[in-house]
N, C-alpha and C positions, 0 to 999 in steps of 0.2 A: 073453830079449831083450837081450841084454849085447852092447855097441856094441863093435865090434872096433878096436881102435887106429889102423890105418892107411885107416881109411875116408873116403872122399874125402868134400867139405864140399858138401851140397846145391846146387844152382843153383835159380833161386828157383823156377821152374817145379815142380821135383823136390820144395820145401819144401811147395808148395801142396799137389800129392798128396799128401805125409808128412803133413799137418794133416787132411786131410781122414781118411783110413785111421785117424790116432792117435784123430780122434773119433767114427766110423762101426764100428771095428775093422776086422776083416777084411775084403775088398770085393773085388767083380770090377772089372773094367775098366768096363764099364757103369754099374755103381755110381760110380764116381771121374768117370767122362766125366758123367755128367747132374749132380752135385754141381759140377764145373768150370763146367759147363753156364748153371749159374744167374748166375753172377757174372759171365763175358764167353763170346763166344761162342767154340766151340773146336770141332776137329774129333776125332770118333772115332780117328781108327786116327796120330792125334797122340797120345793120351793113351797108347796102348796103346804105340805106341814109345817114351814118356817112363817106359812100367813098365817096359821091356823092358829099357830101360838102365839103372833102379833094381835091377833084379833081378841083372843082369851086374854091377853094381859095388857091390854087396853091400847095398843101401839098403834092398831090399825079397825077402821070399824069397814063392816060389811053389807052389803048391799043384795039380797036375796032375792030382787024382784026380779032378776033376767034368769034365764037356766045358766048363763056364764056369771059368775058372781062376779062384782066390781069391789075393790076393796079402795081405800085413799085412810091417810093418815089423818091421826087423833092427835096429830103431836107438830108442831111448827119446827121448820129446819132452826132456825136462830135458838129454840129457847134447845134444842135439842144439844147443838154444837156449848152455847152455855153453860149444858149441864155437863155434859163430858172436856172443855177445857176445865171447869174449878174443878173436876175431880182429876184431870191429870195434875193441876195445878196442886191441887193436893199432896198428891200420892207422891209425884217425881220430886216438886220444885218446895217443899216446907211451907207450901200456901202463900210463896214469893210471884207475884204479876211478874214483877223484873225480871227473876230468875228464867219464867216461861218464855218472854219475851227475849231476853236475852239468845235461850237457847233454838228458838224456830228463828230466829232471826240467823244464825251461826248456821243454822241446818242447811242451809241453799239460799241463793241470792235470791236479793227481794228489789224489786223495777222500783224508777224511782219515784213512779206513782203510787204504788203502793206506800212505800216511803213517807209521800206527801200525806196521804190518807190516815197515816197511823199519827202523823204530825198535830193532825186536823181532831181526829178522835180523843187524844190525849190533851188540847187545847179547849174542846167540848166538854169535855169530863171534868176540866178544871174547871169549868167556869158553871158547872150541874145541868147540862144539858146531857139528854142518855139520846142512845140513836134506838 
């Protein structure tokens, strides 16, 4: 499931399915619609044309051998969330890590595990170890 380089960058709609698939795994359209389902109301043969265009533009591959298609992602949660932090990182923060960091950190309290773990990741990084 190795992300291909030129694959376009989720719309959030597109991200909700990707979340849902990366922690269900594999799923039909039914499966992803009633999971949508629970959170706001949506229509069936909406969700099916938001896989459809996942599948067209490489997000999502498809599985034709049952009469229920299975669809699962082309694309890993980490590399996915990477690509969309450096482009907020981008766009909001001047391409500053600090800036980002500074600001999700200010957004809502952060446990002081979590804390320790950014401690640990930034100590890693120093020293050229990647997680």
């Amino acid at each position: 499931m190795k992300q291909q380089k030129n694959l376009p960058a989720p719309t959030e709609g597109e991200f909700e399915i990707l979340n849902i698939i990366w922690t269900l795994g594999p799923a039909t359209v039914r499966q992803v619609h009633e999971e949508l389902a629970r959170k706001k109301p949506s229509q069936y043969t909406t969700t099916l044309k938001i896989m459809q265009i996942m599948s067209e533009k490489g997000l999502l591959s498809r599985d034709e051998t049952d009469r229920s298609h299975v669809y699962q992602p082309t694309v890993q949660r980490d590399e996915v969330q990477q690509q969309m932090a450096t482009k907020l990182m981008d766009r909001a923060f001047g391409g500053s890590a600090y800036s980002l960091l500074v600001g999700a950190l200010g957004g809502r309290r952060t446990s002081k595990k979590e804390l320790a773990d950014l401690r640990k990741l930034i100590e890693d990084y120093e020293k050229g170890k990647k997680r």
